[in-house]
ZAVOMAR-904232 format. One record per residue (C-alpha): x negated, y, z; residue in one letter. Coordinates in steps of 0.5 Angstrom, whole numbers, plus 500, padded with zeros to 3 digits. Example, Ala and Ser with C-alpha at 12.3 -4.5 7.8 and 13.67 -1.06 7.14 Angstrom:
REM ZAVOMAR-904232
475491516A
473498514S
REM end
This chain:
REM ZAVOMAR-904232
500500500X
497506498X
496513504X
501518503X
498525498X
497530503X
502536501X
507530502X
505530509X
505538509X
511538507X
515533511X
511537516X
515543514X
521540515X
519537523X
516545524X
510542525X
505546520X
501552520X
506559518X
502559511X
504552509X
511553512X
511560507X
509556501X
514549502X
520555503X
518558497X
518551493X
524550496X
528555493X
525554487X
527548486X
535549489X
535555484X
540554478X
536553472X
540559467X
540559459X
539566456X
546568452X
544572446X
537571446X
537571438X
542576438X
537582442X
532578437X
536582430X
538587433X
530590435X
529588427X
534592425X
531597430X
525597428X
528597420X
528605420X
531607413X
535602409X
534601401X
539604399X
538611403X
530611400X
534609393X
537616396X
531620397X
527617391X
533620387X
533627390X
525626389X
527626383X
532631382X
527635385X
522634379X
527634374X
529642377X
523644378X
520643370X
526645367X
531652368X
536649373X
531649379X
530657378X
532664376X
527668375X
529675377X
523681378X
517678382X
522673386X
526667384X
533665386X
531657387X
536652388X
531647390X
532647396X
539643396X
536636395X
531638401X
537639405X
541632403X
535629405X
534632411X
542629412X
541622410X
534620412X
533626419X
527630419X
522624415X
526625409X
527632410X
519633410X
518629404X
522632399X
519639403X
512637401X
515635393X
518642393X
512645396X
508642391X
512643385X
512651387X
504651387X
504648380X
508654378X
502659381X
497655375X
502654370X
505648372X
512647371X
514654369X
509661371X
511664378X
508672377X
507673384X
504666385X
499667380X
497674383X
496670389X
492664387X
488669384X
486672390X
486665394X
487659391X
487655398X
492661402X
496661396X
497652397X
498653403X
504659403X
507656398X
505649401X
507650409X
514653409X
517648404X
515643409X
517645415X
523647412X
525640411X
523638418X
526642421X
534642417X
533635419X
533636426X
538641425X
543637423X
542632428X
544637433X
549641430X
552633428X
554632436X
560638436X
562639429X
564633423X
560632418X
563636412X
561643418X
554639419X
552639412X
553645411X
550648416X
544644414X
545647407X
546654410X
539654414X
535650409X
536656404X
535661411X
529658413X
525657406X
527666406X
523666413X
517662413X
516664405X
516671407X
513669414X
507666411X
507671405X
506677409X
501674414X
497672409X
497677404X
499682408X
492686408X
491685400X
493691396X
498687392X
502686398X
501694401X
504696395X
509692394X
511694401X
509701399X
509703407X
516702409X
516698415X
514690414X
522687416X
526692412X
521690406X
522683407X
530684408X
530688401X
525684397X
529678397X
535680397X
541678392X
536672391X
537670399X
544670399X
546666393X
540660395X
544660402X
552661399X
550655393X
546651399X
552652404X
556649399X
553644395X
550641401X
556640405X
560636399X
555632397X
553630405X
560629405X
560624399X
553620402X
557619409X
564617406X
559612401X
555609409X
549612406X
547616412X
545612418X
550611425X
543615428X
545621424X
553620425X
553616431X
557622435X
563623431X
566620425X
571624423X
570628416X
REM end
């Protein structure tokens, strides 16, 4: 017959009282352990899908989106329908598929389709696409501040308009959402263009002149104008019908609609 293991002694003697306190702590533990009910996670592969999902940021569909708004983007830019040259300045329209995908894909889309915009506005500064006369001015004074005047602003416009309609998402439908989107990325694309205009080129002759010693904000207010106003009033509008579309069409995703889903 063989002797009796040792830590079966120890745990008999646990159950007598007849051990040390750590082996008496230790038996308990095992105790409980072994009395505990054995349980089956419920959901398991369920939780597995929905961090797929989650980590899946844009779908198919809502990049086939952005690509067609890179693309109308171009098409804009290299023909008339993306500008209305009027005296220095240039109405620009461009500014509608920035807002729209800003509205589908937040502020990632909207930084992208900003950089093609500020992109597409430089190459007007050396003849690409149309010739910009100021832009031409400008690049002959500095081709690097005039990338990044042009370059800069058209992207932070979109990272911006897409957290915009984020926010404005939360206390107002989706029609009122896109619009106001279309509204501001029309009102900041004036800001920063003029913003970074006047910082840049502030001190060259051609600016002080144009700005002929009146004060630098009513200079902005008068140089852009008639050109402001109808990029905001077609932005506005464009922008909130065709969001609306996009949303009745479930290409904007629920993190971008997710507080109210009446149109």
């Amino acid at each position: 017959m063989q002797p009796t293991p040792f830590w079966i002694k120890s745990f008999l003697s646990v159950k007598k009282g007849k051990c040390n306190p750590f082996i008496r702590k230790r038996a308990n533990t095992l105790t409980a352990r072994s009395s505990a009910p054995y349980c089956i996670p419920v959901g398991g592969n369920d939780n597995k899908e929905e961090k797929m999902k989650t980590k899946k940021k844009f779908t198919t569909s809502q990049l086939t989106v952005l690509g067609l708004m890179s693309g109308v983007l171009l098409l804009m830019a290299y023909t008339p329908l993306g500008y209305l040259n009027i005296g220095p300045l240039a109405i620009s329209f461009n500014v509608i598929p920035v807002a729209v995908s800003a509205v589908v894909l937040g502020p990632a889309g909207g930084a992208v389709a900003g950089a093609i915009f500020g992109l597409t506005s430089f190459g007007q500064c050396i003849g690409i696409g149309g010739t910009s006369a100021m832009g031409a001015v400008l690049f002959g004074i500095s081709p690097v501040l005039a990338f990044l005047q042009r370059f800069i602003p058209r992207l932070l416009m979109g990272v911006c308009v897409g957290y915009i309609f984020r926010t404005v998402r939360k206390k107002a439908n989706i029609y009122v959402s896109c619009a106001v989107t279309g509204f501001f990325s029309a009102f900041l694309n004036t800001v920063f263009f003029m913003t970074a205009l006047v910082g840049m080129f502030g001190n060259t002759e051609y600016i002080r002149e144009l700005i002929g010693g009146q004060n630098v904000l009513l200079f902005c207010c008068a140089f852009v104008g008639i050109n402001a106003v109808c990029e905001m009033a077609a932005s506005t509008v464009i922008t909130g019908a065709v969001g609306t579309a996009l949303s009745r069409a479930r290409l904007i995703p629920a993190s971008q609609i997710a507080v109210k889903q009446s149109i």
